[in-house]
N, C-alpha and C positions, 0 to 999 in steps of 0.2 A: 628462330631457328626451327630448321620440318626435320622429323623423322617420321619415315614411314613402311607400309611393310612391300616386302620384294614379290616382282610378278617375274617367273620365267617368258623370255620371248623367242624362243627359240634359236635353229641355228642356222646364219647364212653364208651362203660359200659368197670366199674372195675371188677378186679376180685372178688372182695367183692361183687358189684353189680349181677356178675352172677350168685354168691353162694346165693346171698337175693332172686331173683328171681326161682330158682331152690326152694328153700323154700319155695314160694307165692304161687309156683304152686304144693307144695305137699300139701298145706294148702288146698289149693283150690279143690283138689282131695278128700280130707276127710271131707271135708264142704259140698261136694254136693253130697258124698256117705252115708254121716250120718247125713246130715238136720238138723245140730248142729247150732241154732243162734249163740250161743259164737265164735265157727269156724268161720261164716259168720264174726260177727263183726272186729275178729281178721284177714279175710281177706281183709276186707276194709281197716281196717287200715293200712296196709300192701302196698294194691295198691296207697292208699294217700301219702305213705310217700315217693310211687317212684316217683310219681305228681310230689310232692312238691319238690325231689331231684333233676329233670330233671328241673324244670322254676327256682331254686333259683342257682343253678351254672349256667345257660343261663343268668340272669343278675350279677352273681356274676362277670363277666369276659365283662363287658361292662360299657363304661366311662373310659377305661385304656390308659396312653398315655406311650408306651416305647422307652425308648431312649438308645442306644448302643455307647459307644465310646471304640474305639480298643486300644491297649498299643502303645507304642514309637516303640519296638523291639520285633520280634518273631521269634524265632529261631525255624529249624524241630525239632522234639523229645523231646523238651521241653514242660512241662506246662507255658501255660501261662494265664491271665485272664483278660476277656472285659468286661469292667465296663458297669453298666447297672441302670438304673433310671428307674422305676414301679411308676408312678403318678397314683391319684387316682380323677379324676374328677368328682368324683360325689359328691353333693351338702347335701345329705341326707343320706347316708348309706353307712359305713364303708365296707370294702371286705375282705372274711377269703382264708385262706388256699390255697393261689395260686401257681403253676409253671412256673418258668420261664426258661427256655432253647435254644439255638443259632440253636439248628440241633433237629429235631423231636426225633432222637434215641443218643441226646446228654443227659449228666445228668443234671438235671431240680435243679436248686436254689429253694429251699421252701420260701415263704414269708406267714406267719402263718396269720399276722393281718395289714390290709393296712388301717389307718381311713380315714375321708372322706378329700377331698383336699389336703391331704399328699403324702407325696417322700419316697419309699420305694430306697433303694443304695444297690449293692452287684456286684459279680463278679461270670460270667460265665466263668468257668475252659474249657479250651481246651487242646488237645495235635492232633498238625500236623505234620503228619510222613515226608513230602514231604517241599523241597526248592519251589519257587513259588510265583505266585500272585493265591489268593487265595480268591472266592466270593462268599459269603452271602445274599442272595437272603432275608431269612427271619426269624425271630425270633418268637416261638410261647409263648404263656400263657395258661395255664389251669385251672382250676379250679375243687377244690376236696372238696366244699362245697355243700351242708351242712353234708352229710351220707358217702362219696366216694365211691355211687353206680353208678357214672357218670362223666365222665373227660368232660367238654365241653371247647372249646379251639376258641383262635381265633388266626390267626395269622398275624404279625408286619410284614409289607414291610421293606424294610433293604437299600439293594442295595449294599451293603459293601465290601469293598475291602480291604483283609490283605496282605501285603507282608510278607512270611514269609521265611527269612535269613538260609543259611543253616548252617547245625546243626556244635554246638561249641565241638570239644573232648576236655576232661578234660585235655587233655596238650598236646601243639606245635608235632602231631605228629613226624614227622621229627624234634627234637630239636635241638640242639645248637652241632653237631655234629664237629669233627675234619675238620679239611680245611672248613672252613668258608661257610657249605653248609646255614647260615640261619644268620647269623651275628655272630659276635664276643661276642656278652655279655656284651660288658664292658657298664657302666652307663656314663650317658650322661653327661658332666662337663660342666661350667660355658663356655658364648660365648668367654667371654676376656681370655688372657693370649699365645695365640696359635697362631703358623702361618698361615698367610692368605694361603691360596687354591685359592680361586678364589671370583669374584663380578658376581652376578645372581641377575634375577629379583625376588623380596621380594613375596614369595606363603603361603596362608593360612597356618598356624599351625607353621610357623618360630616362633625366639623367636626377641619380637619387638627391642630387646635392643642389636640384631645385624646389626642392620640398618646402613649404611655408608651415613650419615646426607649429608657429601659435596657433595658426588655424587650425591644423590637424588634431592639437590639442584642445581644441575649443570641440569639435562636430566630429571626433572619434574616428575620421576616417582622412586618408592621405589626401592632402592636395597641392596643387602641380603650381608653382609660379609660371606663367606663358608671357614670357620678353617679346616686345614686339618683330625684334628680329629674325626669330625662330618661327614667323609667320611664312617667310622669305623660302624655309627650307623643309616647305610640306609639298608634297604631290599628289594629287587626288585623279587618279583614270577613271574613267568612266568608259565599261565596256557595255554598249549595248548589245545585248544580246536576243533583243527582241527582234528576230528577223521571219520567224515562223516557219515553214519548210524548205530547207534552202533549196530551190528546182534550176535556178539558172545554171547554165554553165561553169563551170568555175567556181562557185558561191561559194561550195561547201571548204576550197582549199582556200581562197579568200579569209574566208571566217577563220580559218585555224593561223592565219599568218595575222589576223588581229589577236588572237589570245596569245599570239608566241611574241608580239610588239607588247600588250600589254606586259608580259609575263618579264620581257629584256627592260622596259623601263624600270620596273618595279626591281630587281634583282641591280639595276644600273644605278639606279637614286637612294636602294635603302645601303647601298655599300660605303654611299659616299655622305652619310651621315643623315640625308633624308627621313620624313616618316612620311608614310606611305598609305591614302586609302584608297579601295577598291569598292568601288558600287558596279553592280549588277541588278539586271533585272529580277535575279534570286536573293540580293538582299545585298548587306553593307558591310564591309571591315573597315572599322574606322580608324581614325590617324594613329599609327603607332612606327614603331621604329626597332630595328636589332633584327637577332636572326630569328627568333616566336614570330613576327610580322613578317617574315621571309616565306618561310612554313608553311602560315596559314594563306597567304597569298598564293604561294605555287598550289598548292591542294585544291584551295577554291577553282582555279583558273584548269588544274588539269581536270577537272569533273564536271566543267561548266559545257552547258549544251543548249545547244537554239531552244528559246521560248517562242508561246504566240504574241504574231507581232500586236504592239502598241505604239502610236505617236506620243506618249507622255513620256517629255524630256527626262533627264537621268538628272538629279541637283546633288553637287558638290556638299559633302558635311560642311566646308569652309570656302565660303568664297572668294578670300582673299589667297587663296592659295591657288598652286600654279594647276592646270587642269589640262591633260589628256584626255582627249573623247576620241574614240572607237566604234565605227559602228558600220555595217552596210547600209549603200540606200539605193533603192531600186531592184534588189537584187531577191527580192524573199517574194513567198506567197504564201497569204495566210491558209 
């Protein structure tokens, strides 16, 4: 959660305000061509209530404290929405008809009536087209009280940092294909009943109730019984990411629809009981499973960026497991 301190940004006239003032001054054209008191008065009144519109939105929009907190997960091309808390500090007088908004030409949350010492709550809708760490410098507020012939605004320090995950398609690109390009399918059975595979050191997302109790009690440290059938239900991707500067046409959108296919299989195989590794050219998340291996997969994947190219193949931690490969060819220069 950001708190941070408030910059004045001055005050902009509405389109309404243009058209009032367009009007003040046709008034004021035939007040002083025809020496009509009534005119006069109706021109005063006129320039009082722009007075009065510019100093009552200049404190309507002070004494505000806001607070931003991002979601858990944000995928590109998705909406998604950053919670947001509108305090109202002031001691004496409630505040009408304010905007709140993340990005100046973002769309603005209405908050109609804030009373005094109260918590206004709602959610700033976004949509990020791009994978990424992605920063937020600052958050504004407006104010469209009393007449909305005046936005006057100030804006919120922030500092904020979203990672946002690349984008999910609606289904395992590459699916469940003939020759075990992405796994077998079959659902995950009970740890008991099955022949041992092998004894490996016990890694997040295992299931606790395949633990081999004497061994662990023998060498101090957990170890994992591995049934041969849970060989069936690993996925290893392999994104090459060795392409060098991507120059071709196209390349560079290419490559982000390979990390958003890795990104859907992995999110697609570790739901359905899967474990899931990910090798890249920057290094290896080995076979794990649950939503920790979720995490760290979407993180790696939204941060991941062309290396210099190399022909040395990408190797599987397990080769009997089902393998996705990724990669451009032809399309880079070193």
């Amino acid at each position: 959660m950001t708190r941070r301190r408030v910059v004045p940004e001055g005050i902009r006239m509405t389109r309404v305000g243009m058209w009032y003032v367009l009007l003040t001054v046709v008034v004021a054209i035939a007040a002083t061509n025809t020496g009509n008191n009534t005119l006069y008065m109706v021109l005063a009144l006129m320039l009082g209530s722009l007075v009065v519109s510019g100093v009552a939105s200049r404190h309507n929009v002070r004494g505000l404290e806001l607070e931003v907190e991002p979601p858990r997960e944000v995928f590109a091309n998705r909406p998604f929405g950053l919670s947001f808390r509108l305090r109202n500090r002031g001691r004496l007088l409630p505040r009408w008809y304010l905007l709140a908004a993340l990005e100046r030409r973002g769309r603005p949350v209405l908050v109609p009536f804030l009373p005094r010492r109260a918590t206004s709550r709602g959610d700033l809708e976004l949509i990020v087209p791009r994978r990424g760490l992605h920063r937020y410098q600052h958050a504004h507020v407006w104010s469209l009280f009393p007449f909305g012939f005046f936005r006057k605004g100030m804006r919120h320090r922030l500092d904020l940092e979203v990672l946002v995950y690349p984008e999910i398609y609606a289904a395992a690109p590459r699916g469940d294909e003939a020759g075990g390009e992405v796994g077998d399918g079959s659902p995950r059975r009970s740890w008991w009943g099955h022949e041992l595979h092998s004894l490996r050191a016990f890694r997040p997302g295992d299931d606790p109730r395949g633990i081999h109790w004497k061994q662990t009690a023998r060498t101090g440290d957990l170890v994992f019984i591995e049934r041969q059938d849970e060989r069936g239900n690993r996925l290893s991707i392999l994104l090459d990411n060795g392409v060098g500067r991507l120059l071709a046409p196209g390349a560079a959108e290419r490559f982000e629809g390979l990390v958003s296919e890795a990104a859907t299989a992995a999110v697609h195989h570790l739901a359905r009981g899967f474990e899931v590794e990910l090798v890249t050219r920057a290094g290896r998340l080995p076979f794990a499973g649950g939503p920790r291996q979720r995490r760290l997969v979407l993180d790696a994947l939204a941060r991941i960026e062309p290396s210099p190219s190399t022909r040395e193949p990408l190797a599987p931690g397990d080769l009997r497991a089902a393998q996705l490969r990724l990669g451009l060819e032809g399309e880079a220069a070193a």
